[in-house]
C-alpha positions as CSV (number, residue, x, y, z in Angstrom):
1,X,-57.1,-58.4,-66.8
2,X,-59.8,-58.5,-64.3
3,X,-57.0,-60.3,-61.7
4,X,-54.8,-58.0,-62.2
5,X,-57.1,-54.5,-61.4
6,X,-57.9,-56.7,-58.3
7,X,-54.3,-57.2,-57.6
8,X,-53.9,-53.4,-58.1
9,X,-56.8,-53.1,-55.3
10,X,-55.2,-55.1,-52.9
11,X,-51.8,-53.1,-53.1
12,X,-53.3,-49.5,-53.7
13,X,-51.8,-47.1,-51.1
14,X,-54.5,-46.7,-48.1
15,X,-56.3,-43.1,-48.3
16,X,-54.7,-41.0,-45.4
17,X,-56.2,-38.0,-46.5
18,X,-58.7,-37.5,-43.7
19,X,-55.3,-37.6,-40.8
20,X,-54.2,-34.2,-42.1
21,X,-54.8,-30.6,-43.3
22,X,-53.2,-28.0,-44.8
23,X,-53.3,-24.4,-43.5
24,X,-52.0,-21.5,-45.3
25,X,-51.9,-17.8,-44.8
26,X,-55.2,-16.8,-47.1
27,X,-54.3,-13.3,-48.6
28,X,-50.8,-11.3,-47.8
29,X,-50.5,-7.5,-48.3
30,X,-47.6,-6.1,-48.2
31,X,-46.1,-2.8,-49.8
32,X,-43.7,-2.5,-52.7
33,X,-40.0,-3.5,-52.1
34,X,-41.2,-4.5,-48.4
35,X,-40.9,-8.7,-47.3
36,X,-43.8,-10.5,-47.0
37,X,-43.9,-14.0,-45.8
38,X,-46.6,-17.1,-46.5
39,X,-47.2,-19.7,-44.5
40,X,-47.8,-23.2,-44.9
41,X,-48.7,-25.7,-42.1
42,X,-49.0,-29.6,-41.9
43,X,-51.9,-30.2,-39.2
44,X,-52.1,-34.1,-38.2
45,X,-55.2,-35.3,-36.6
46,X,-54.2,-36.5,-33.2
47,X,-53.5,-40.0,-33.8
48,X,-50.8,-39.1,-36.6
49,X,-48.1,-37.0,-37.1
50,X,-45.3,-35.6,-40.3
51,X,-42.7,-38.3,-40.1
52,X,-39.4,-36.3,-38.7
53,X,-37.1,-38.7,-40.3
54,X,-38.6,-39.0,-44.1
55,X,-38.1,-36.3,-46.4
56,X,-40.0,-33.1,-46.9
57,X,-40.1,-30.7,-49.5
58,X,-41.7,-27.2,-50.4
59,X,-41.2,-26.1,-54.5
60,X,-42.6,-22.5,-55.0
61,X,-43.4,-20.3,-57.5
62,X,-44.5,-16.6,-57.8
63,X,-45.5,-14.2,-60.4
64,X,-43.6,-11.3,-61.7
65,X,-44.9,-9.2,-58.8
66,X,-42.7,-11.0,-56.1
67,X,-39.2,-12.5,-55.9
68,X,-38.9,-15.6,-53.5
69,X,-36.1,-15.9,-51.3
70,X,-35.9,-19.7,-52.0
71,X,-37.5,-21.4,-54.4
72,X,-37.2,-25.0,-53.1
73,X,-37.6,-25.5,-49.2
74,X,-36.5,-28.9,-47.6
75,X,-36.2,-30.5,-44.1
76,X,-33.7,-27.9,-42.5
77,X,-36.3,-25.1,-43.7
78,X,-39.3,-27.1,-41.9
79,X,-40.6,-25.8,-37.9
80,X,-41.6,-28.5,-36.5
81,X,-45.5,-27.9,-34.3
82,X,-46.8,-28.9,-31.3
83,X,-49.2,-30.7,-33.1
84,X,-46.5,-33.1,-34.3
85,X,-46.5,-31.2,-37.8
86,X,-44.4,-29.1,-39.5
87,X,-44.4,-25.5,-40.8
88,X,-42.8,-23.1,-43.9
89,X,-42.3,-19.5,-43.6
90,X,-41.8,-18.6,-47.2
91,X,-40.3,-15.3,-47.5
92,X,-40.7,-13.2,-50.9
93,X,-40.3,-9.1,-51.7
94,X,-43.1,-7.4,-53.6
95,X,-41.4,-6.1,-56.9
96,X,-44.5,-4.2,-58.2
97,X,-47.8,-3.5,-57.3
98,X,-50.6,-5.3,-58.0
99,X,-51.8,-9.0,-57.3
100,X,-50.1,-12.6,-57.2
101,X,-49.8,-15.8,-56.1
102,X,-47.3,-17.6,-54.1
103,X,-48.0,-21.2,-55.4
104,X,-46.2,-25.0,-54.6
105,X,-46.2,-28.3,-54.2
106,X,-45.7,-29.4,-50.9
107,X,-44.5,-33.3,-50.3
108,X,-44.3,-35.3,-47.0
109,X,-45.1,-38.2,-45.3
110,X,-48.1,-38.9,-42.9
111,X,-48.1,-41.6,-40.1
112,X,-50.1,-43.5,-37.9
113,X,-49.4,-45.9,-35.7
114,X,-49.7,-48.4,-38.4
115,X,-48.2,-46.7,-41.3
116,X,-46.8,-43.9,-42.9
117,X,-47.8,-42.8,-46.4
118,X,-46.0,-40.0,-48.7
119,X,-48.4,-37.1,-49.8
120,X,-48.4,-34.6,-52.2
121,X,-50.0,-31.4,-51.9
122,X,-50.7,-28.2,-53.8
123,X,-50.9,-25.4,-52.0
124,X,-51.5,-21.5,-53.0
125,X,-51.4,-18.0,-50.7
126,X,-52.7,-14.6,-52.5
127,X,-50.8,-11.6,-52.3
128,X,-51.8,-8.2,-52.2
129,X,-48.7,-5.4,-53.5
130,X,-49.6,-2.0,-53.1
């Protein structure tokens, strides 16, 4: 038992954590019936960028307040940054009044110059309908 927690050890996926952050639009106010758009970016630390070749994906979800244009974003929906990272506009429309959430699960990969790692994020943006 103890060889093979050791084993796990040896073969865990290195922490990458510290290369990145996420940004996100903090609060969004936007009237009834008007578009409002969220924004989620991938910022790399300078020695590591968002793979452009591996896949990328944005799942979002809303509350009864707003409608979401798409509900699952992917590569072709991904800006690339200057930074080497990538960014998601995610368009909604405000259906009532009142406050909500634009909430996902964004997944990528993360390299370095001596290896690339998938990561999974959550991410969340308030919105403001009035």
């Amino acid at each position: 038992m103890v060889l093979l927690a050791a084993l796990g050890l040896l073969f865990a996926s290195p922490d990458v954590s510290g290369t990145y952050r996420i940004e996100t639009t903090k609060v969004v106010k936007v009237k009834k019936g008007e578009t409002g758009h969220a924004r989620v970016e991938v910022v790399p630390r300078s020695d590591a960028h968002v793979s452009p070749d591996a896949p990328i994906s944005l799942a979002v979800t809303s509350g009864p307040a707003l409608t979401l244009a798409k509900q699952k974003l992917g590569r072709p929906d991904a800006k690339s940054t200057q930074a080497k990272g990538v960014e998601f506009d995610i368009p909604f429309t405000a259906a009532a009044a009142g406050t909500d959430e634009v909430k996902g699960t964004l997944s990528f990969f993360i390299c370095t110059d001596k290896l690339c790692e998938r990561q999974t994020q959550q991410i969340a943006t308030a919105v403001e309908v009035r």
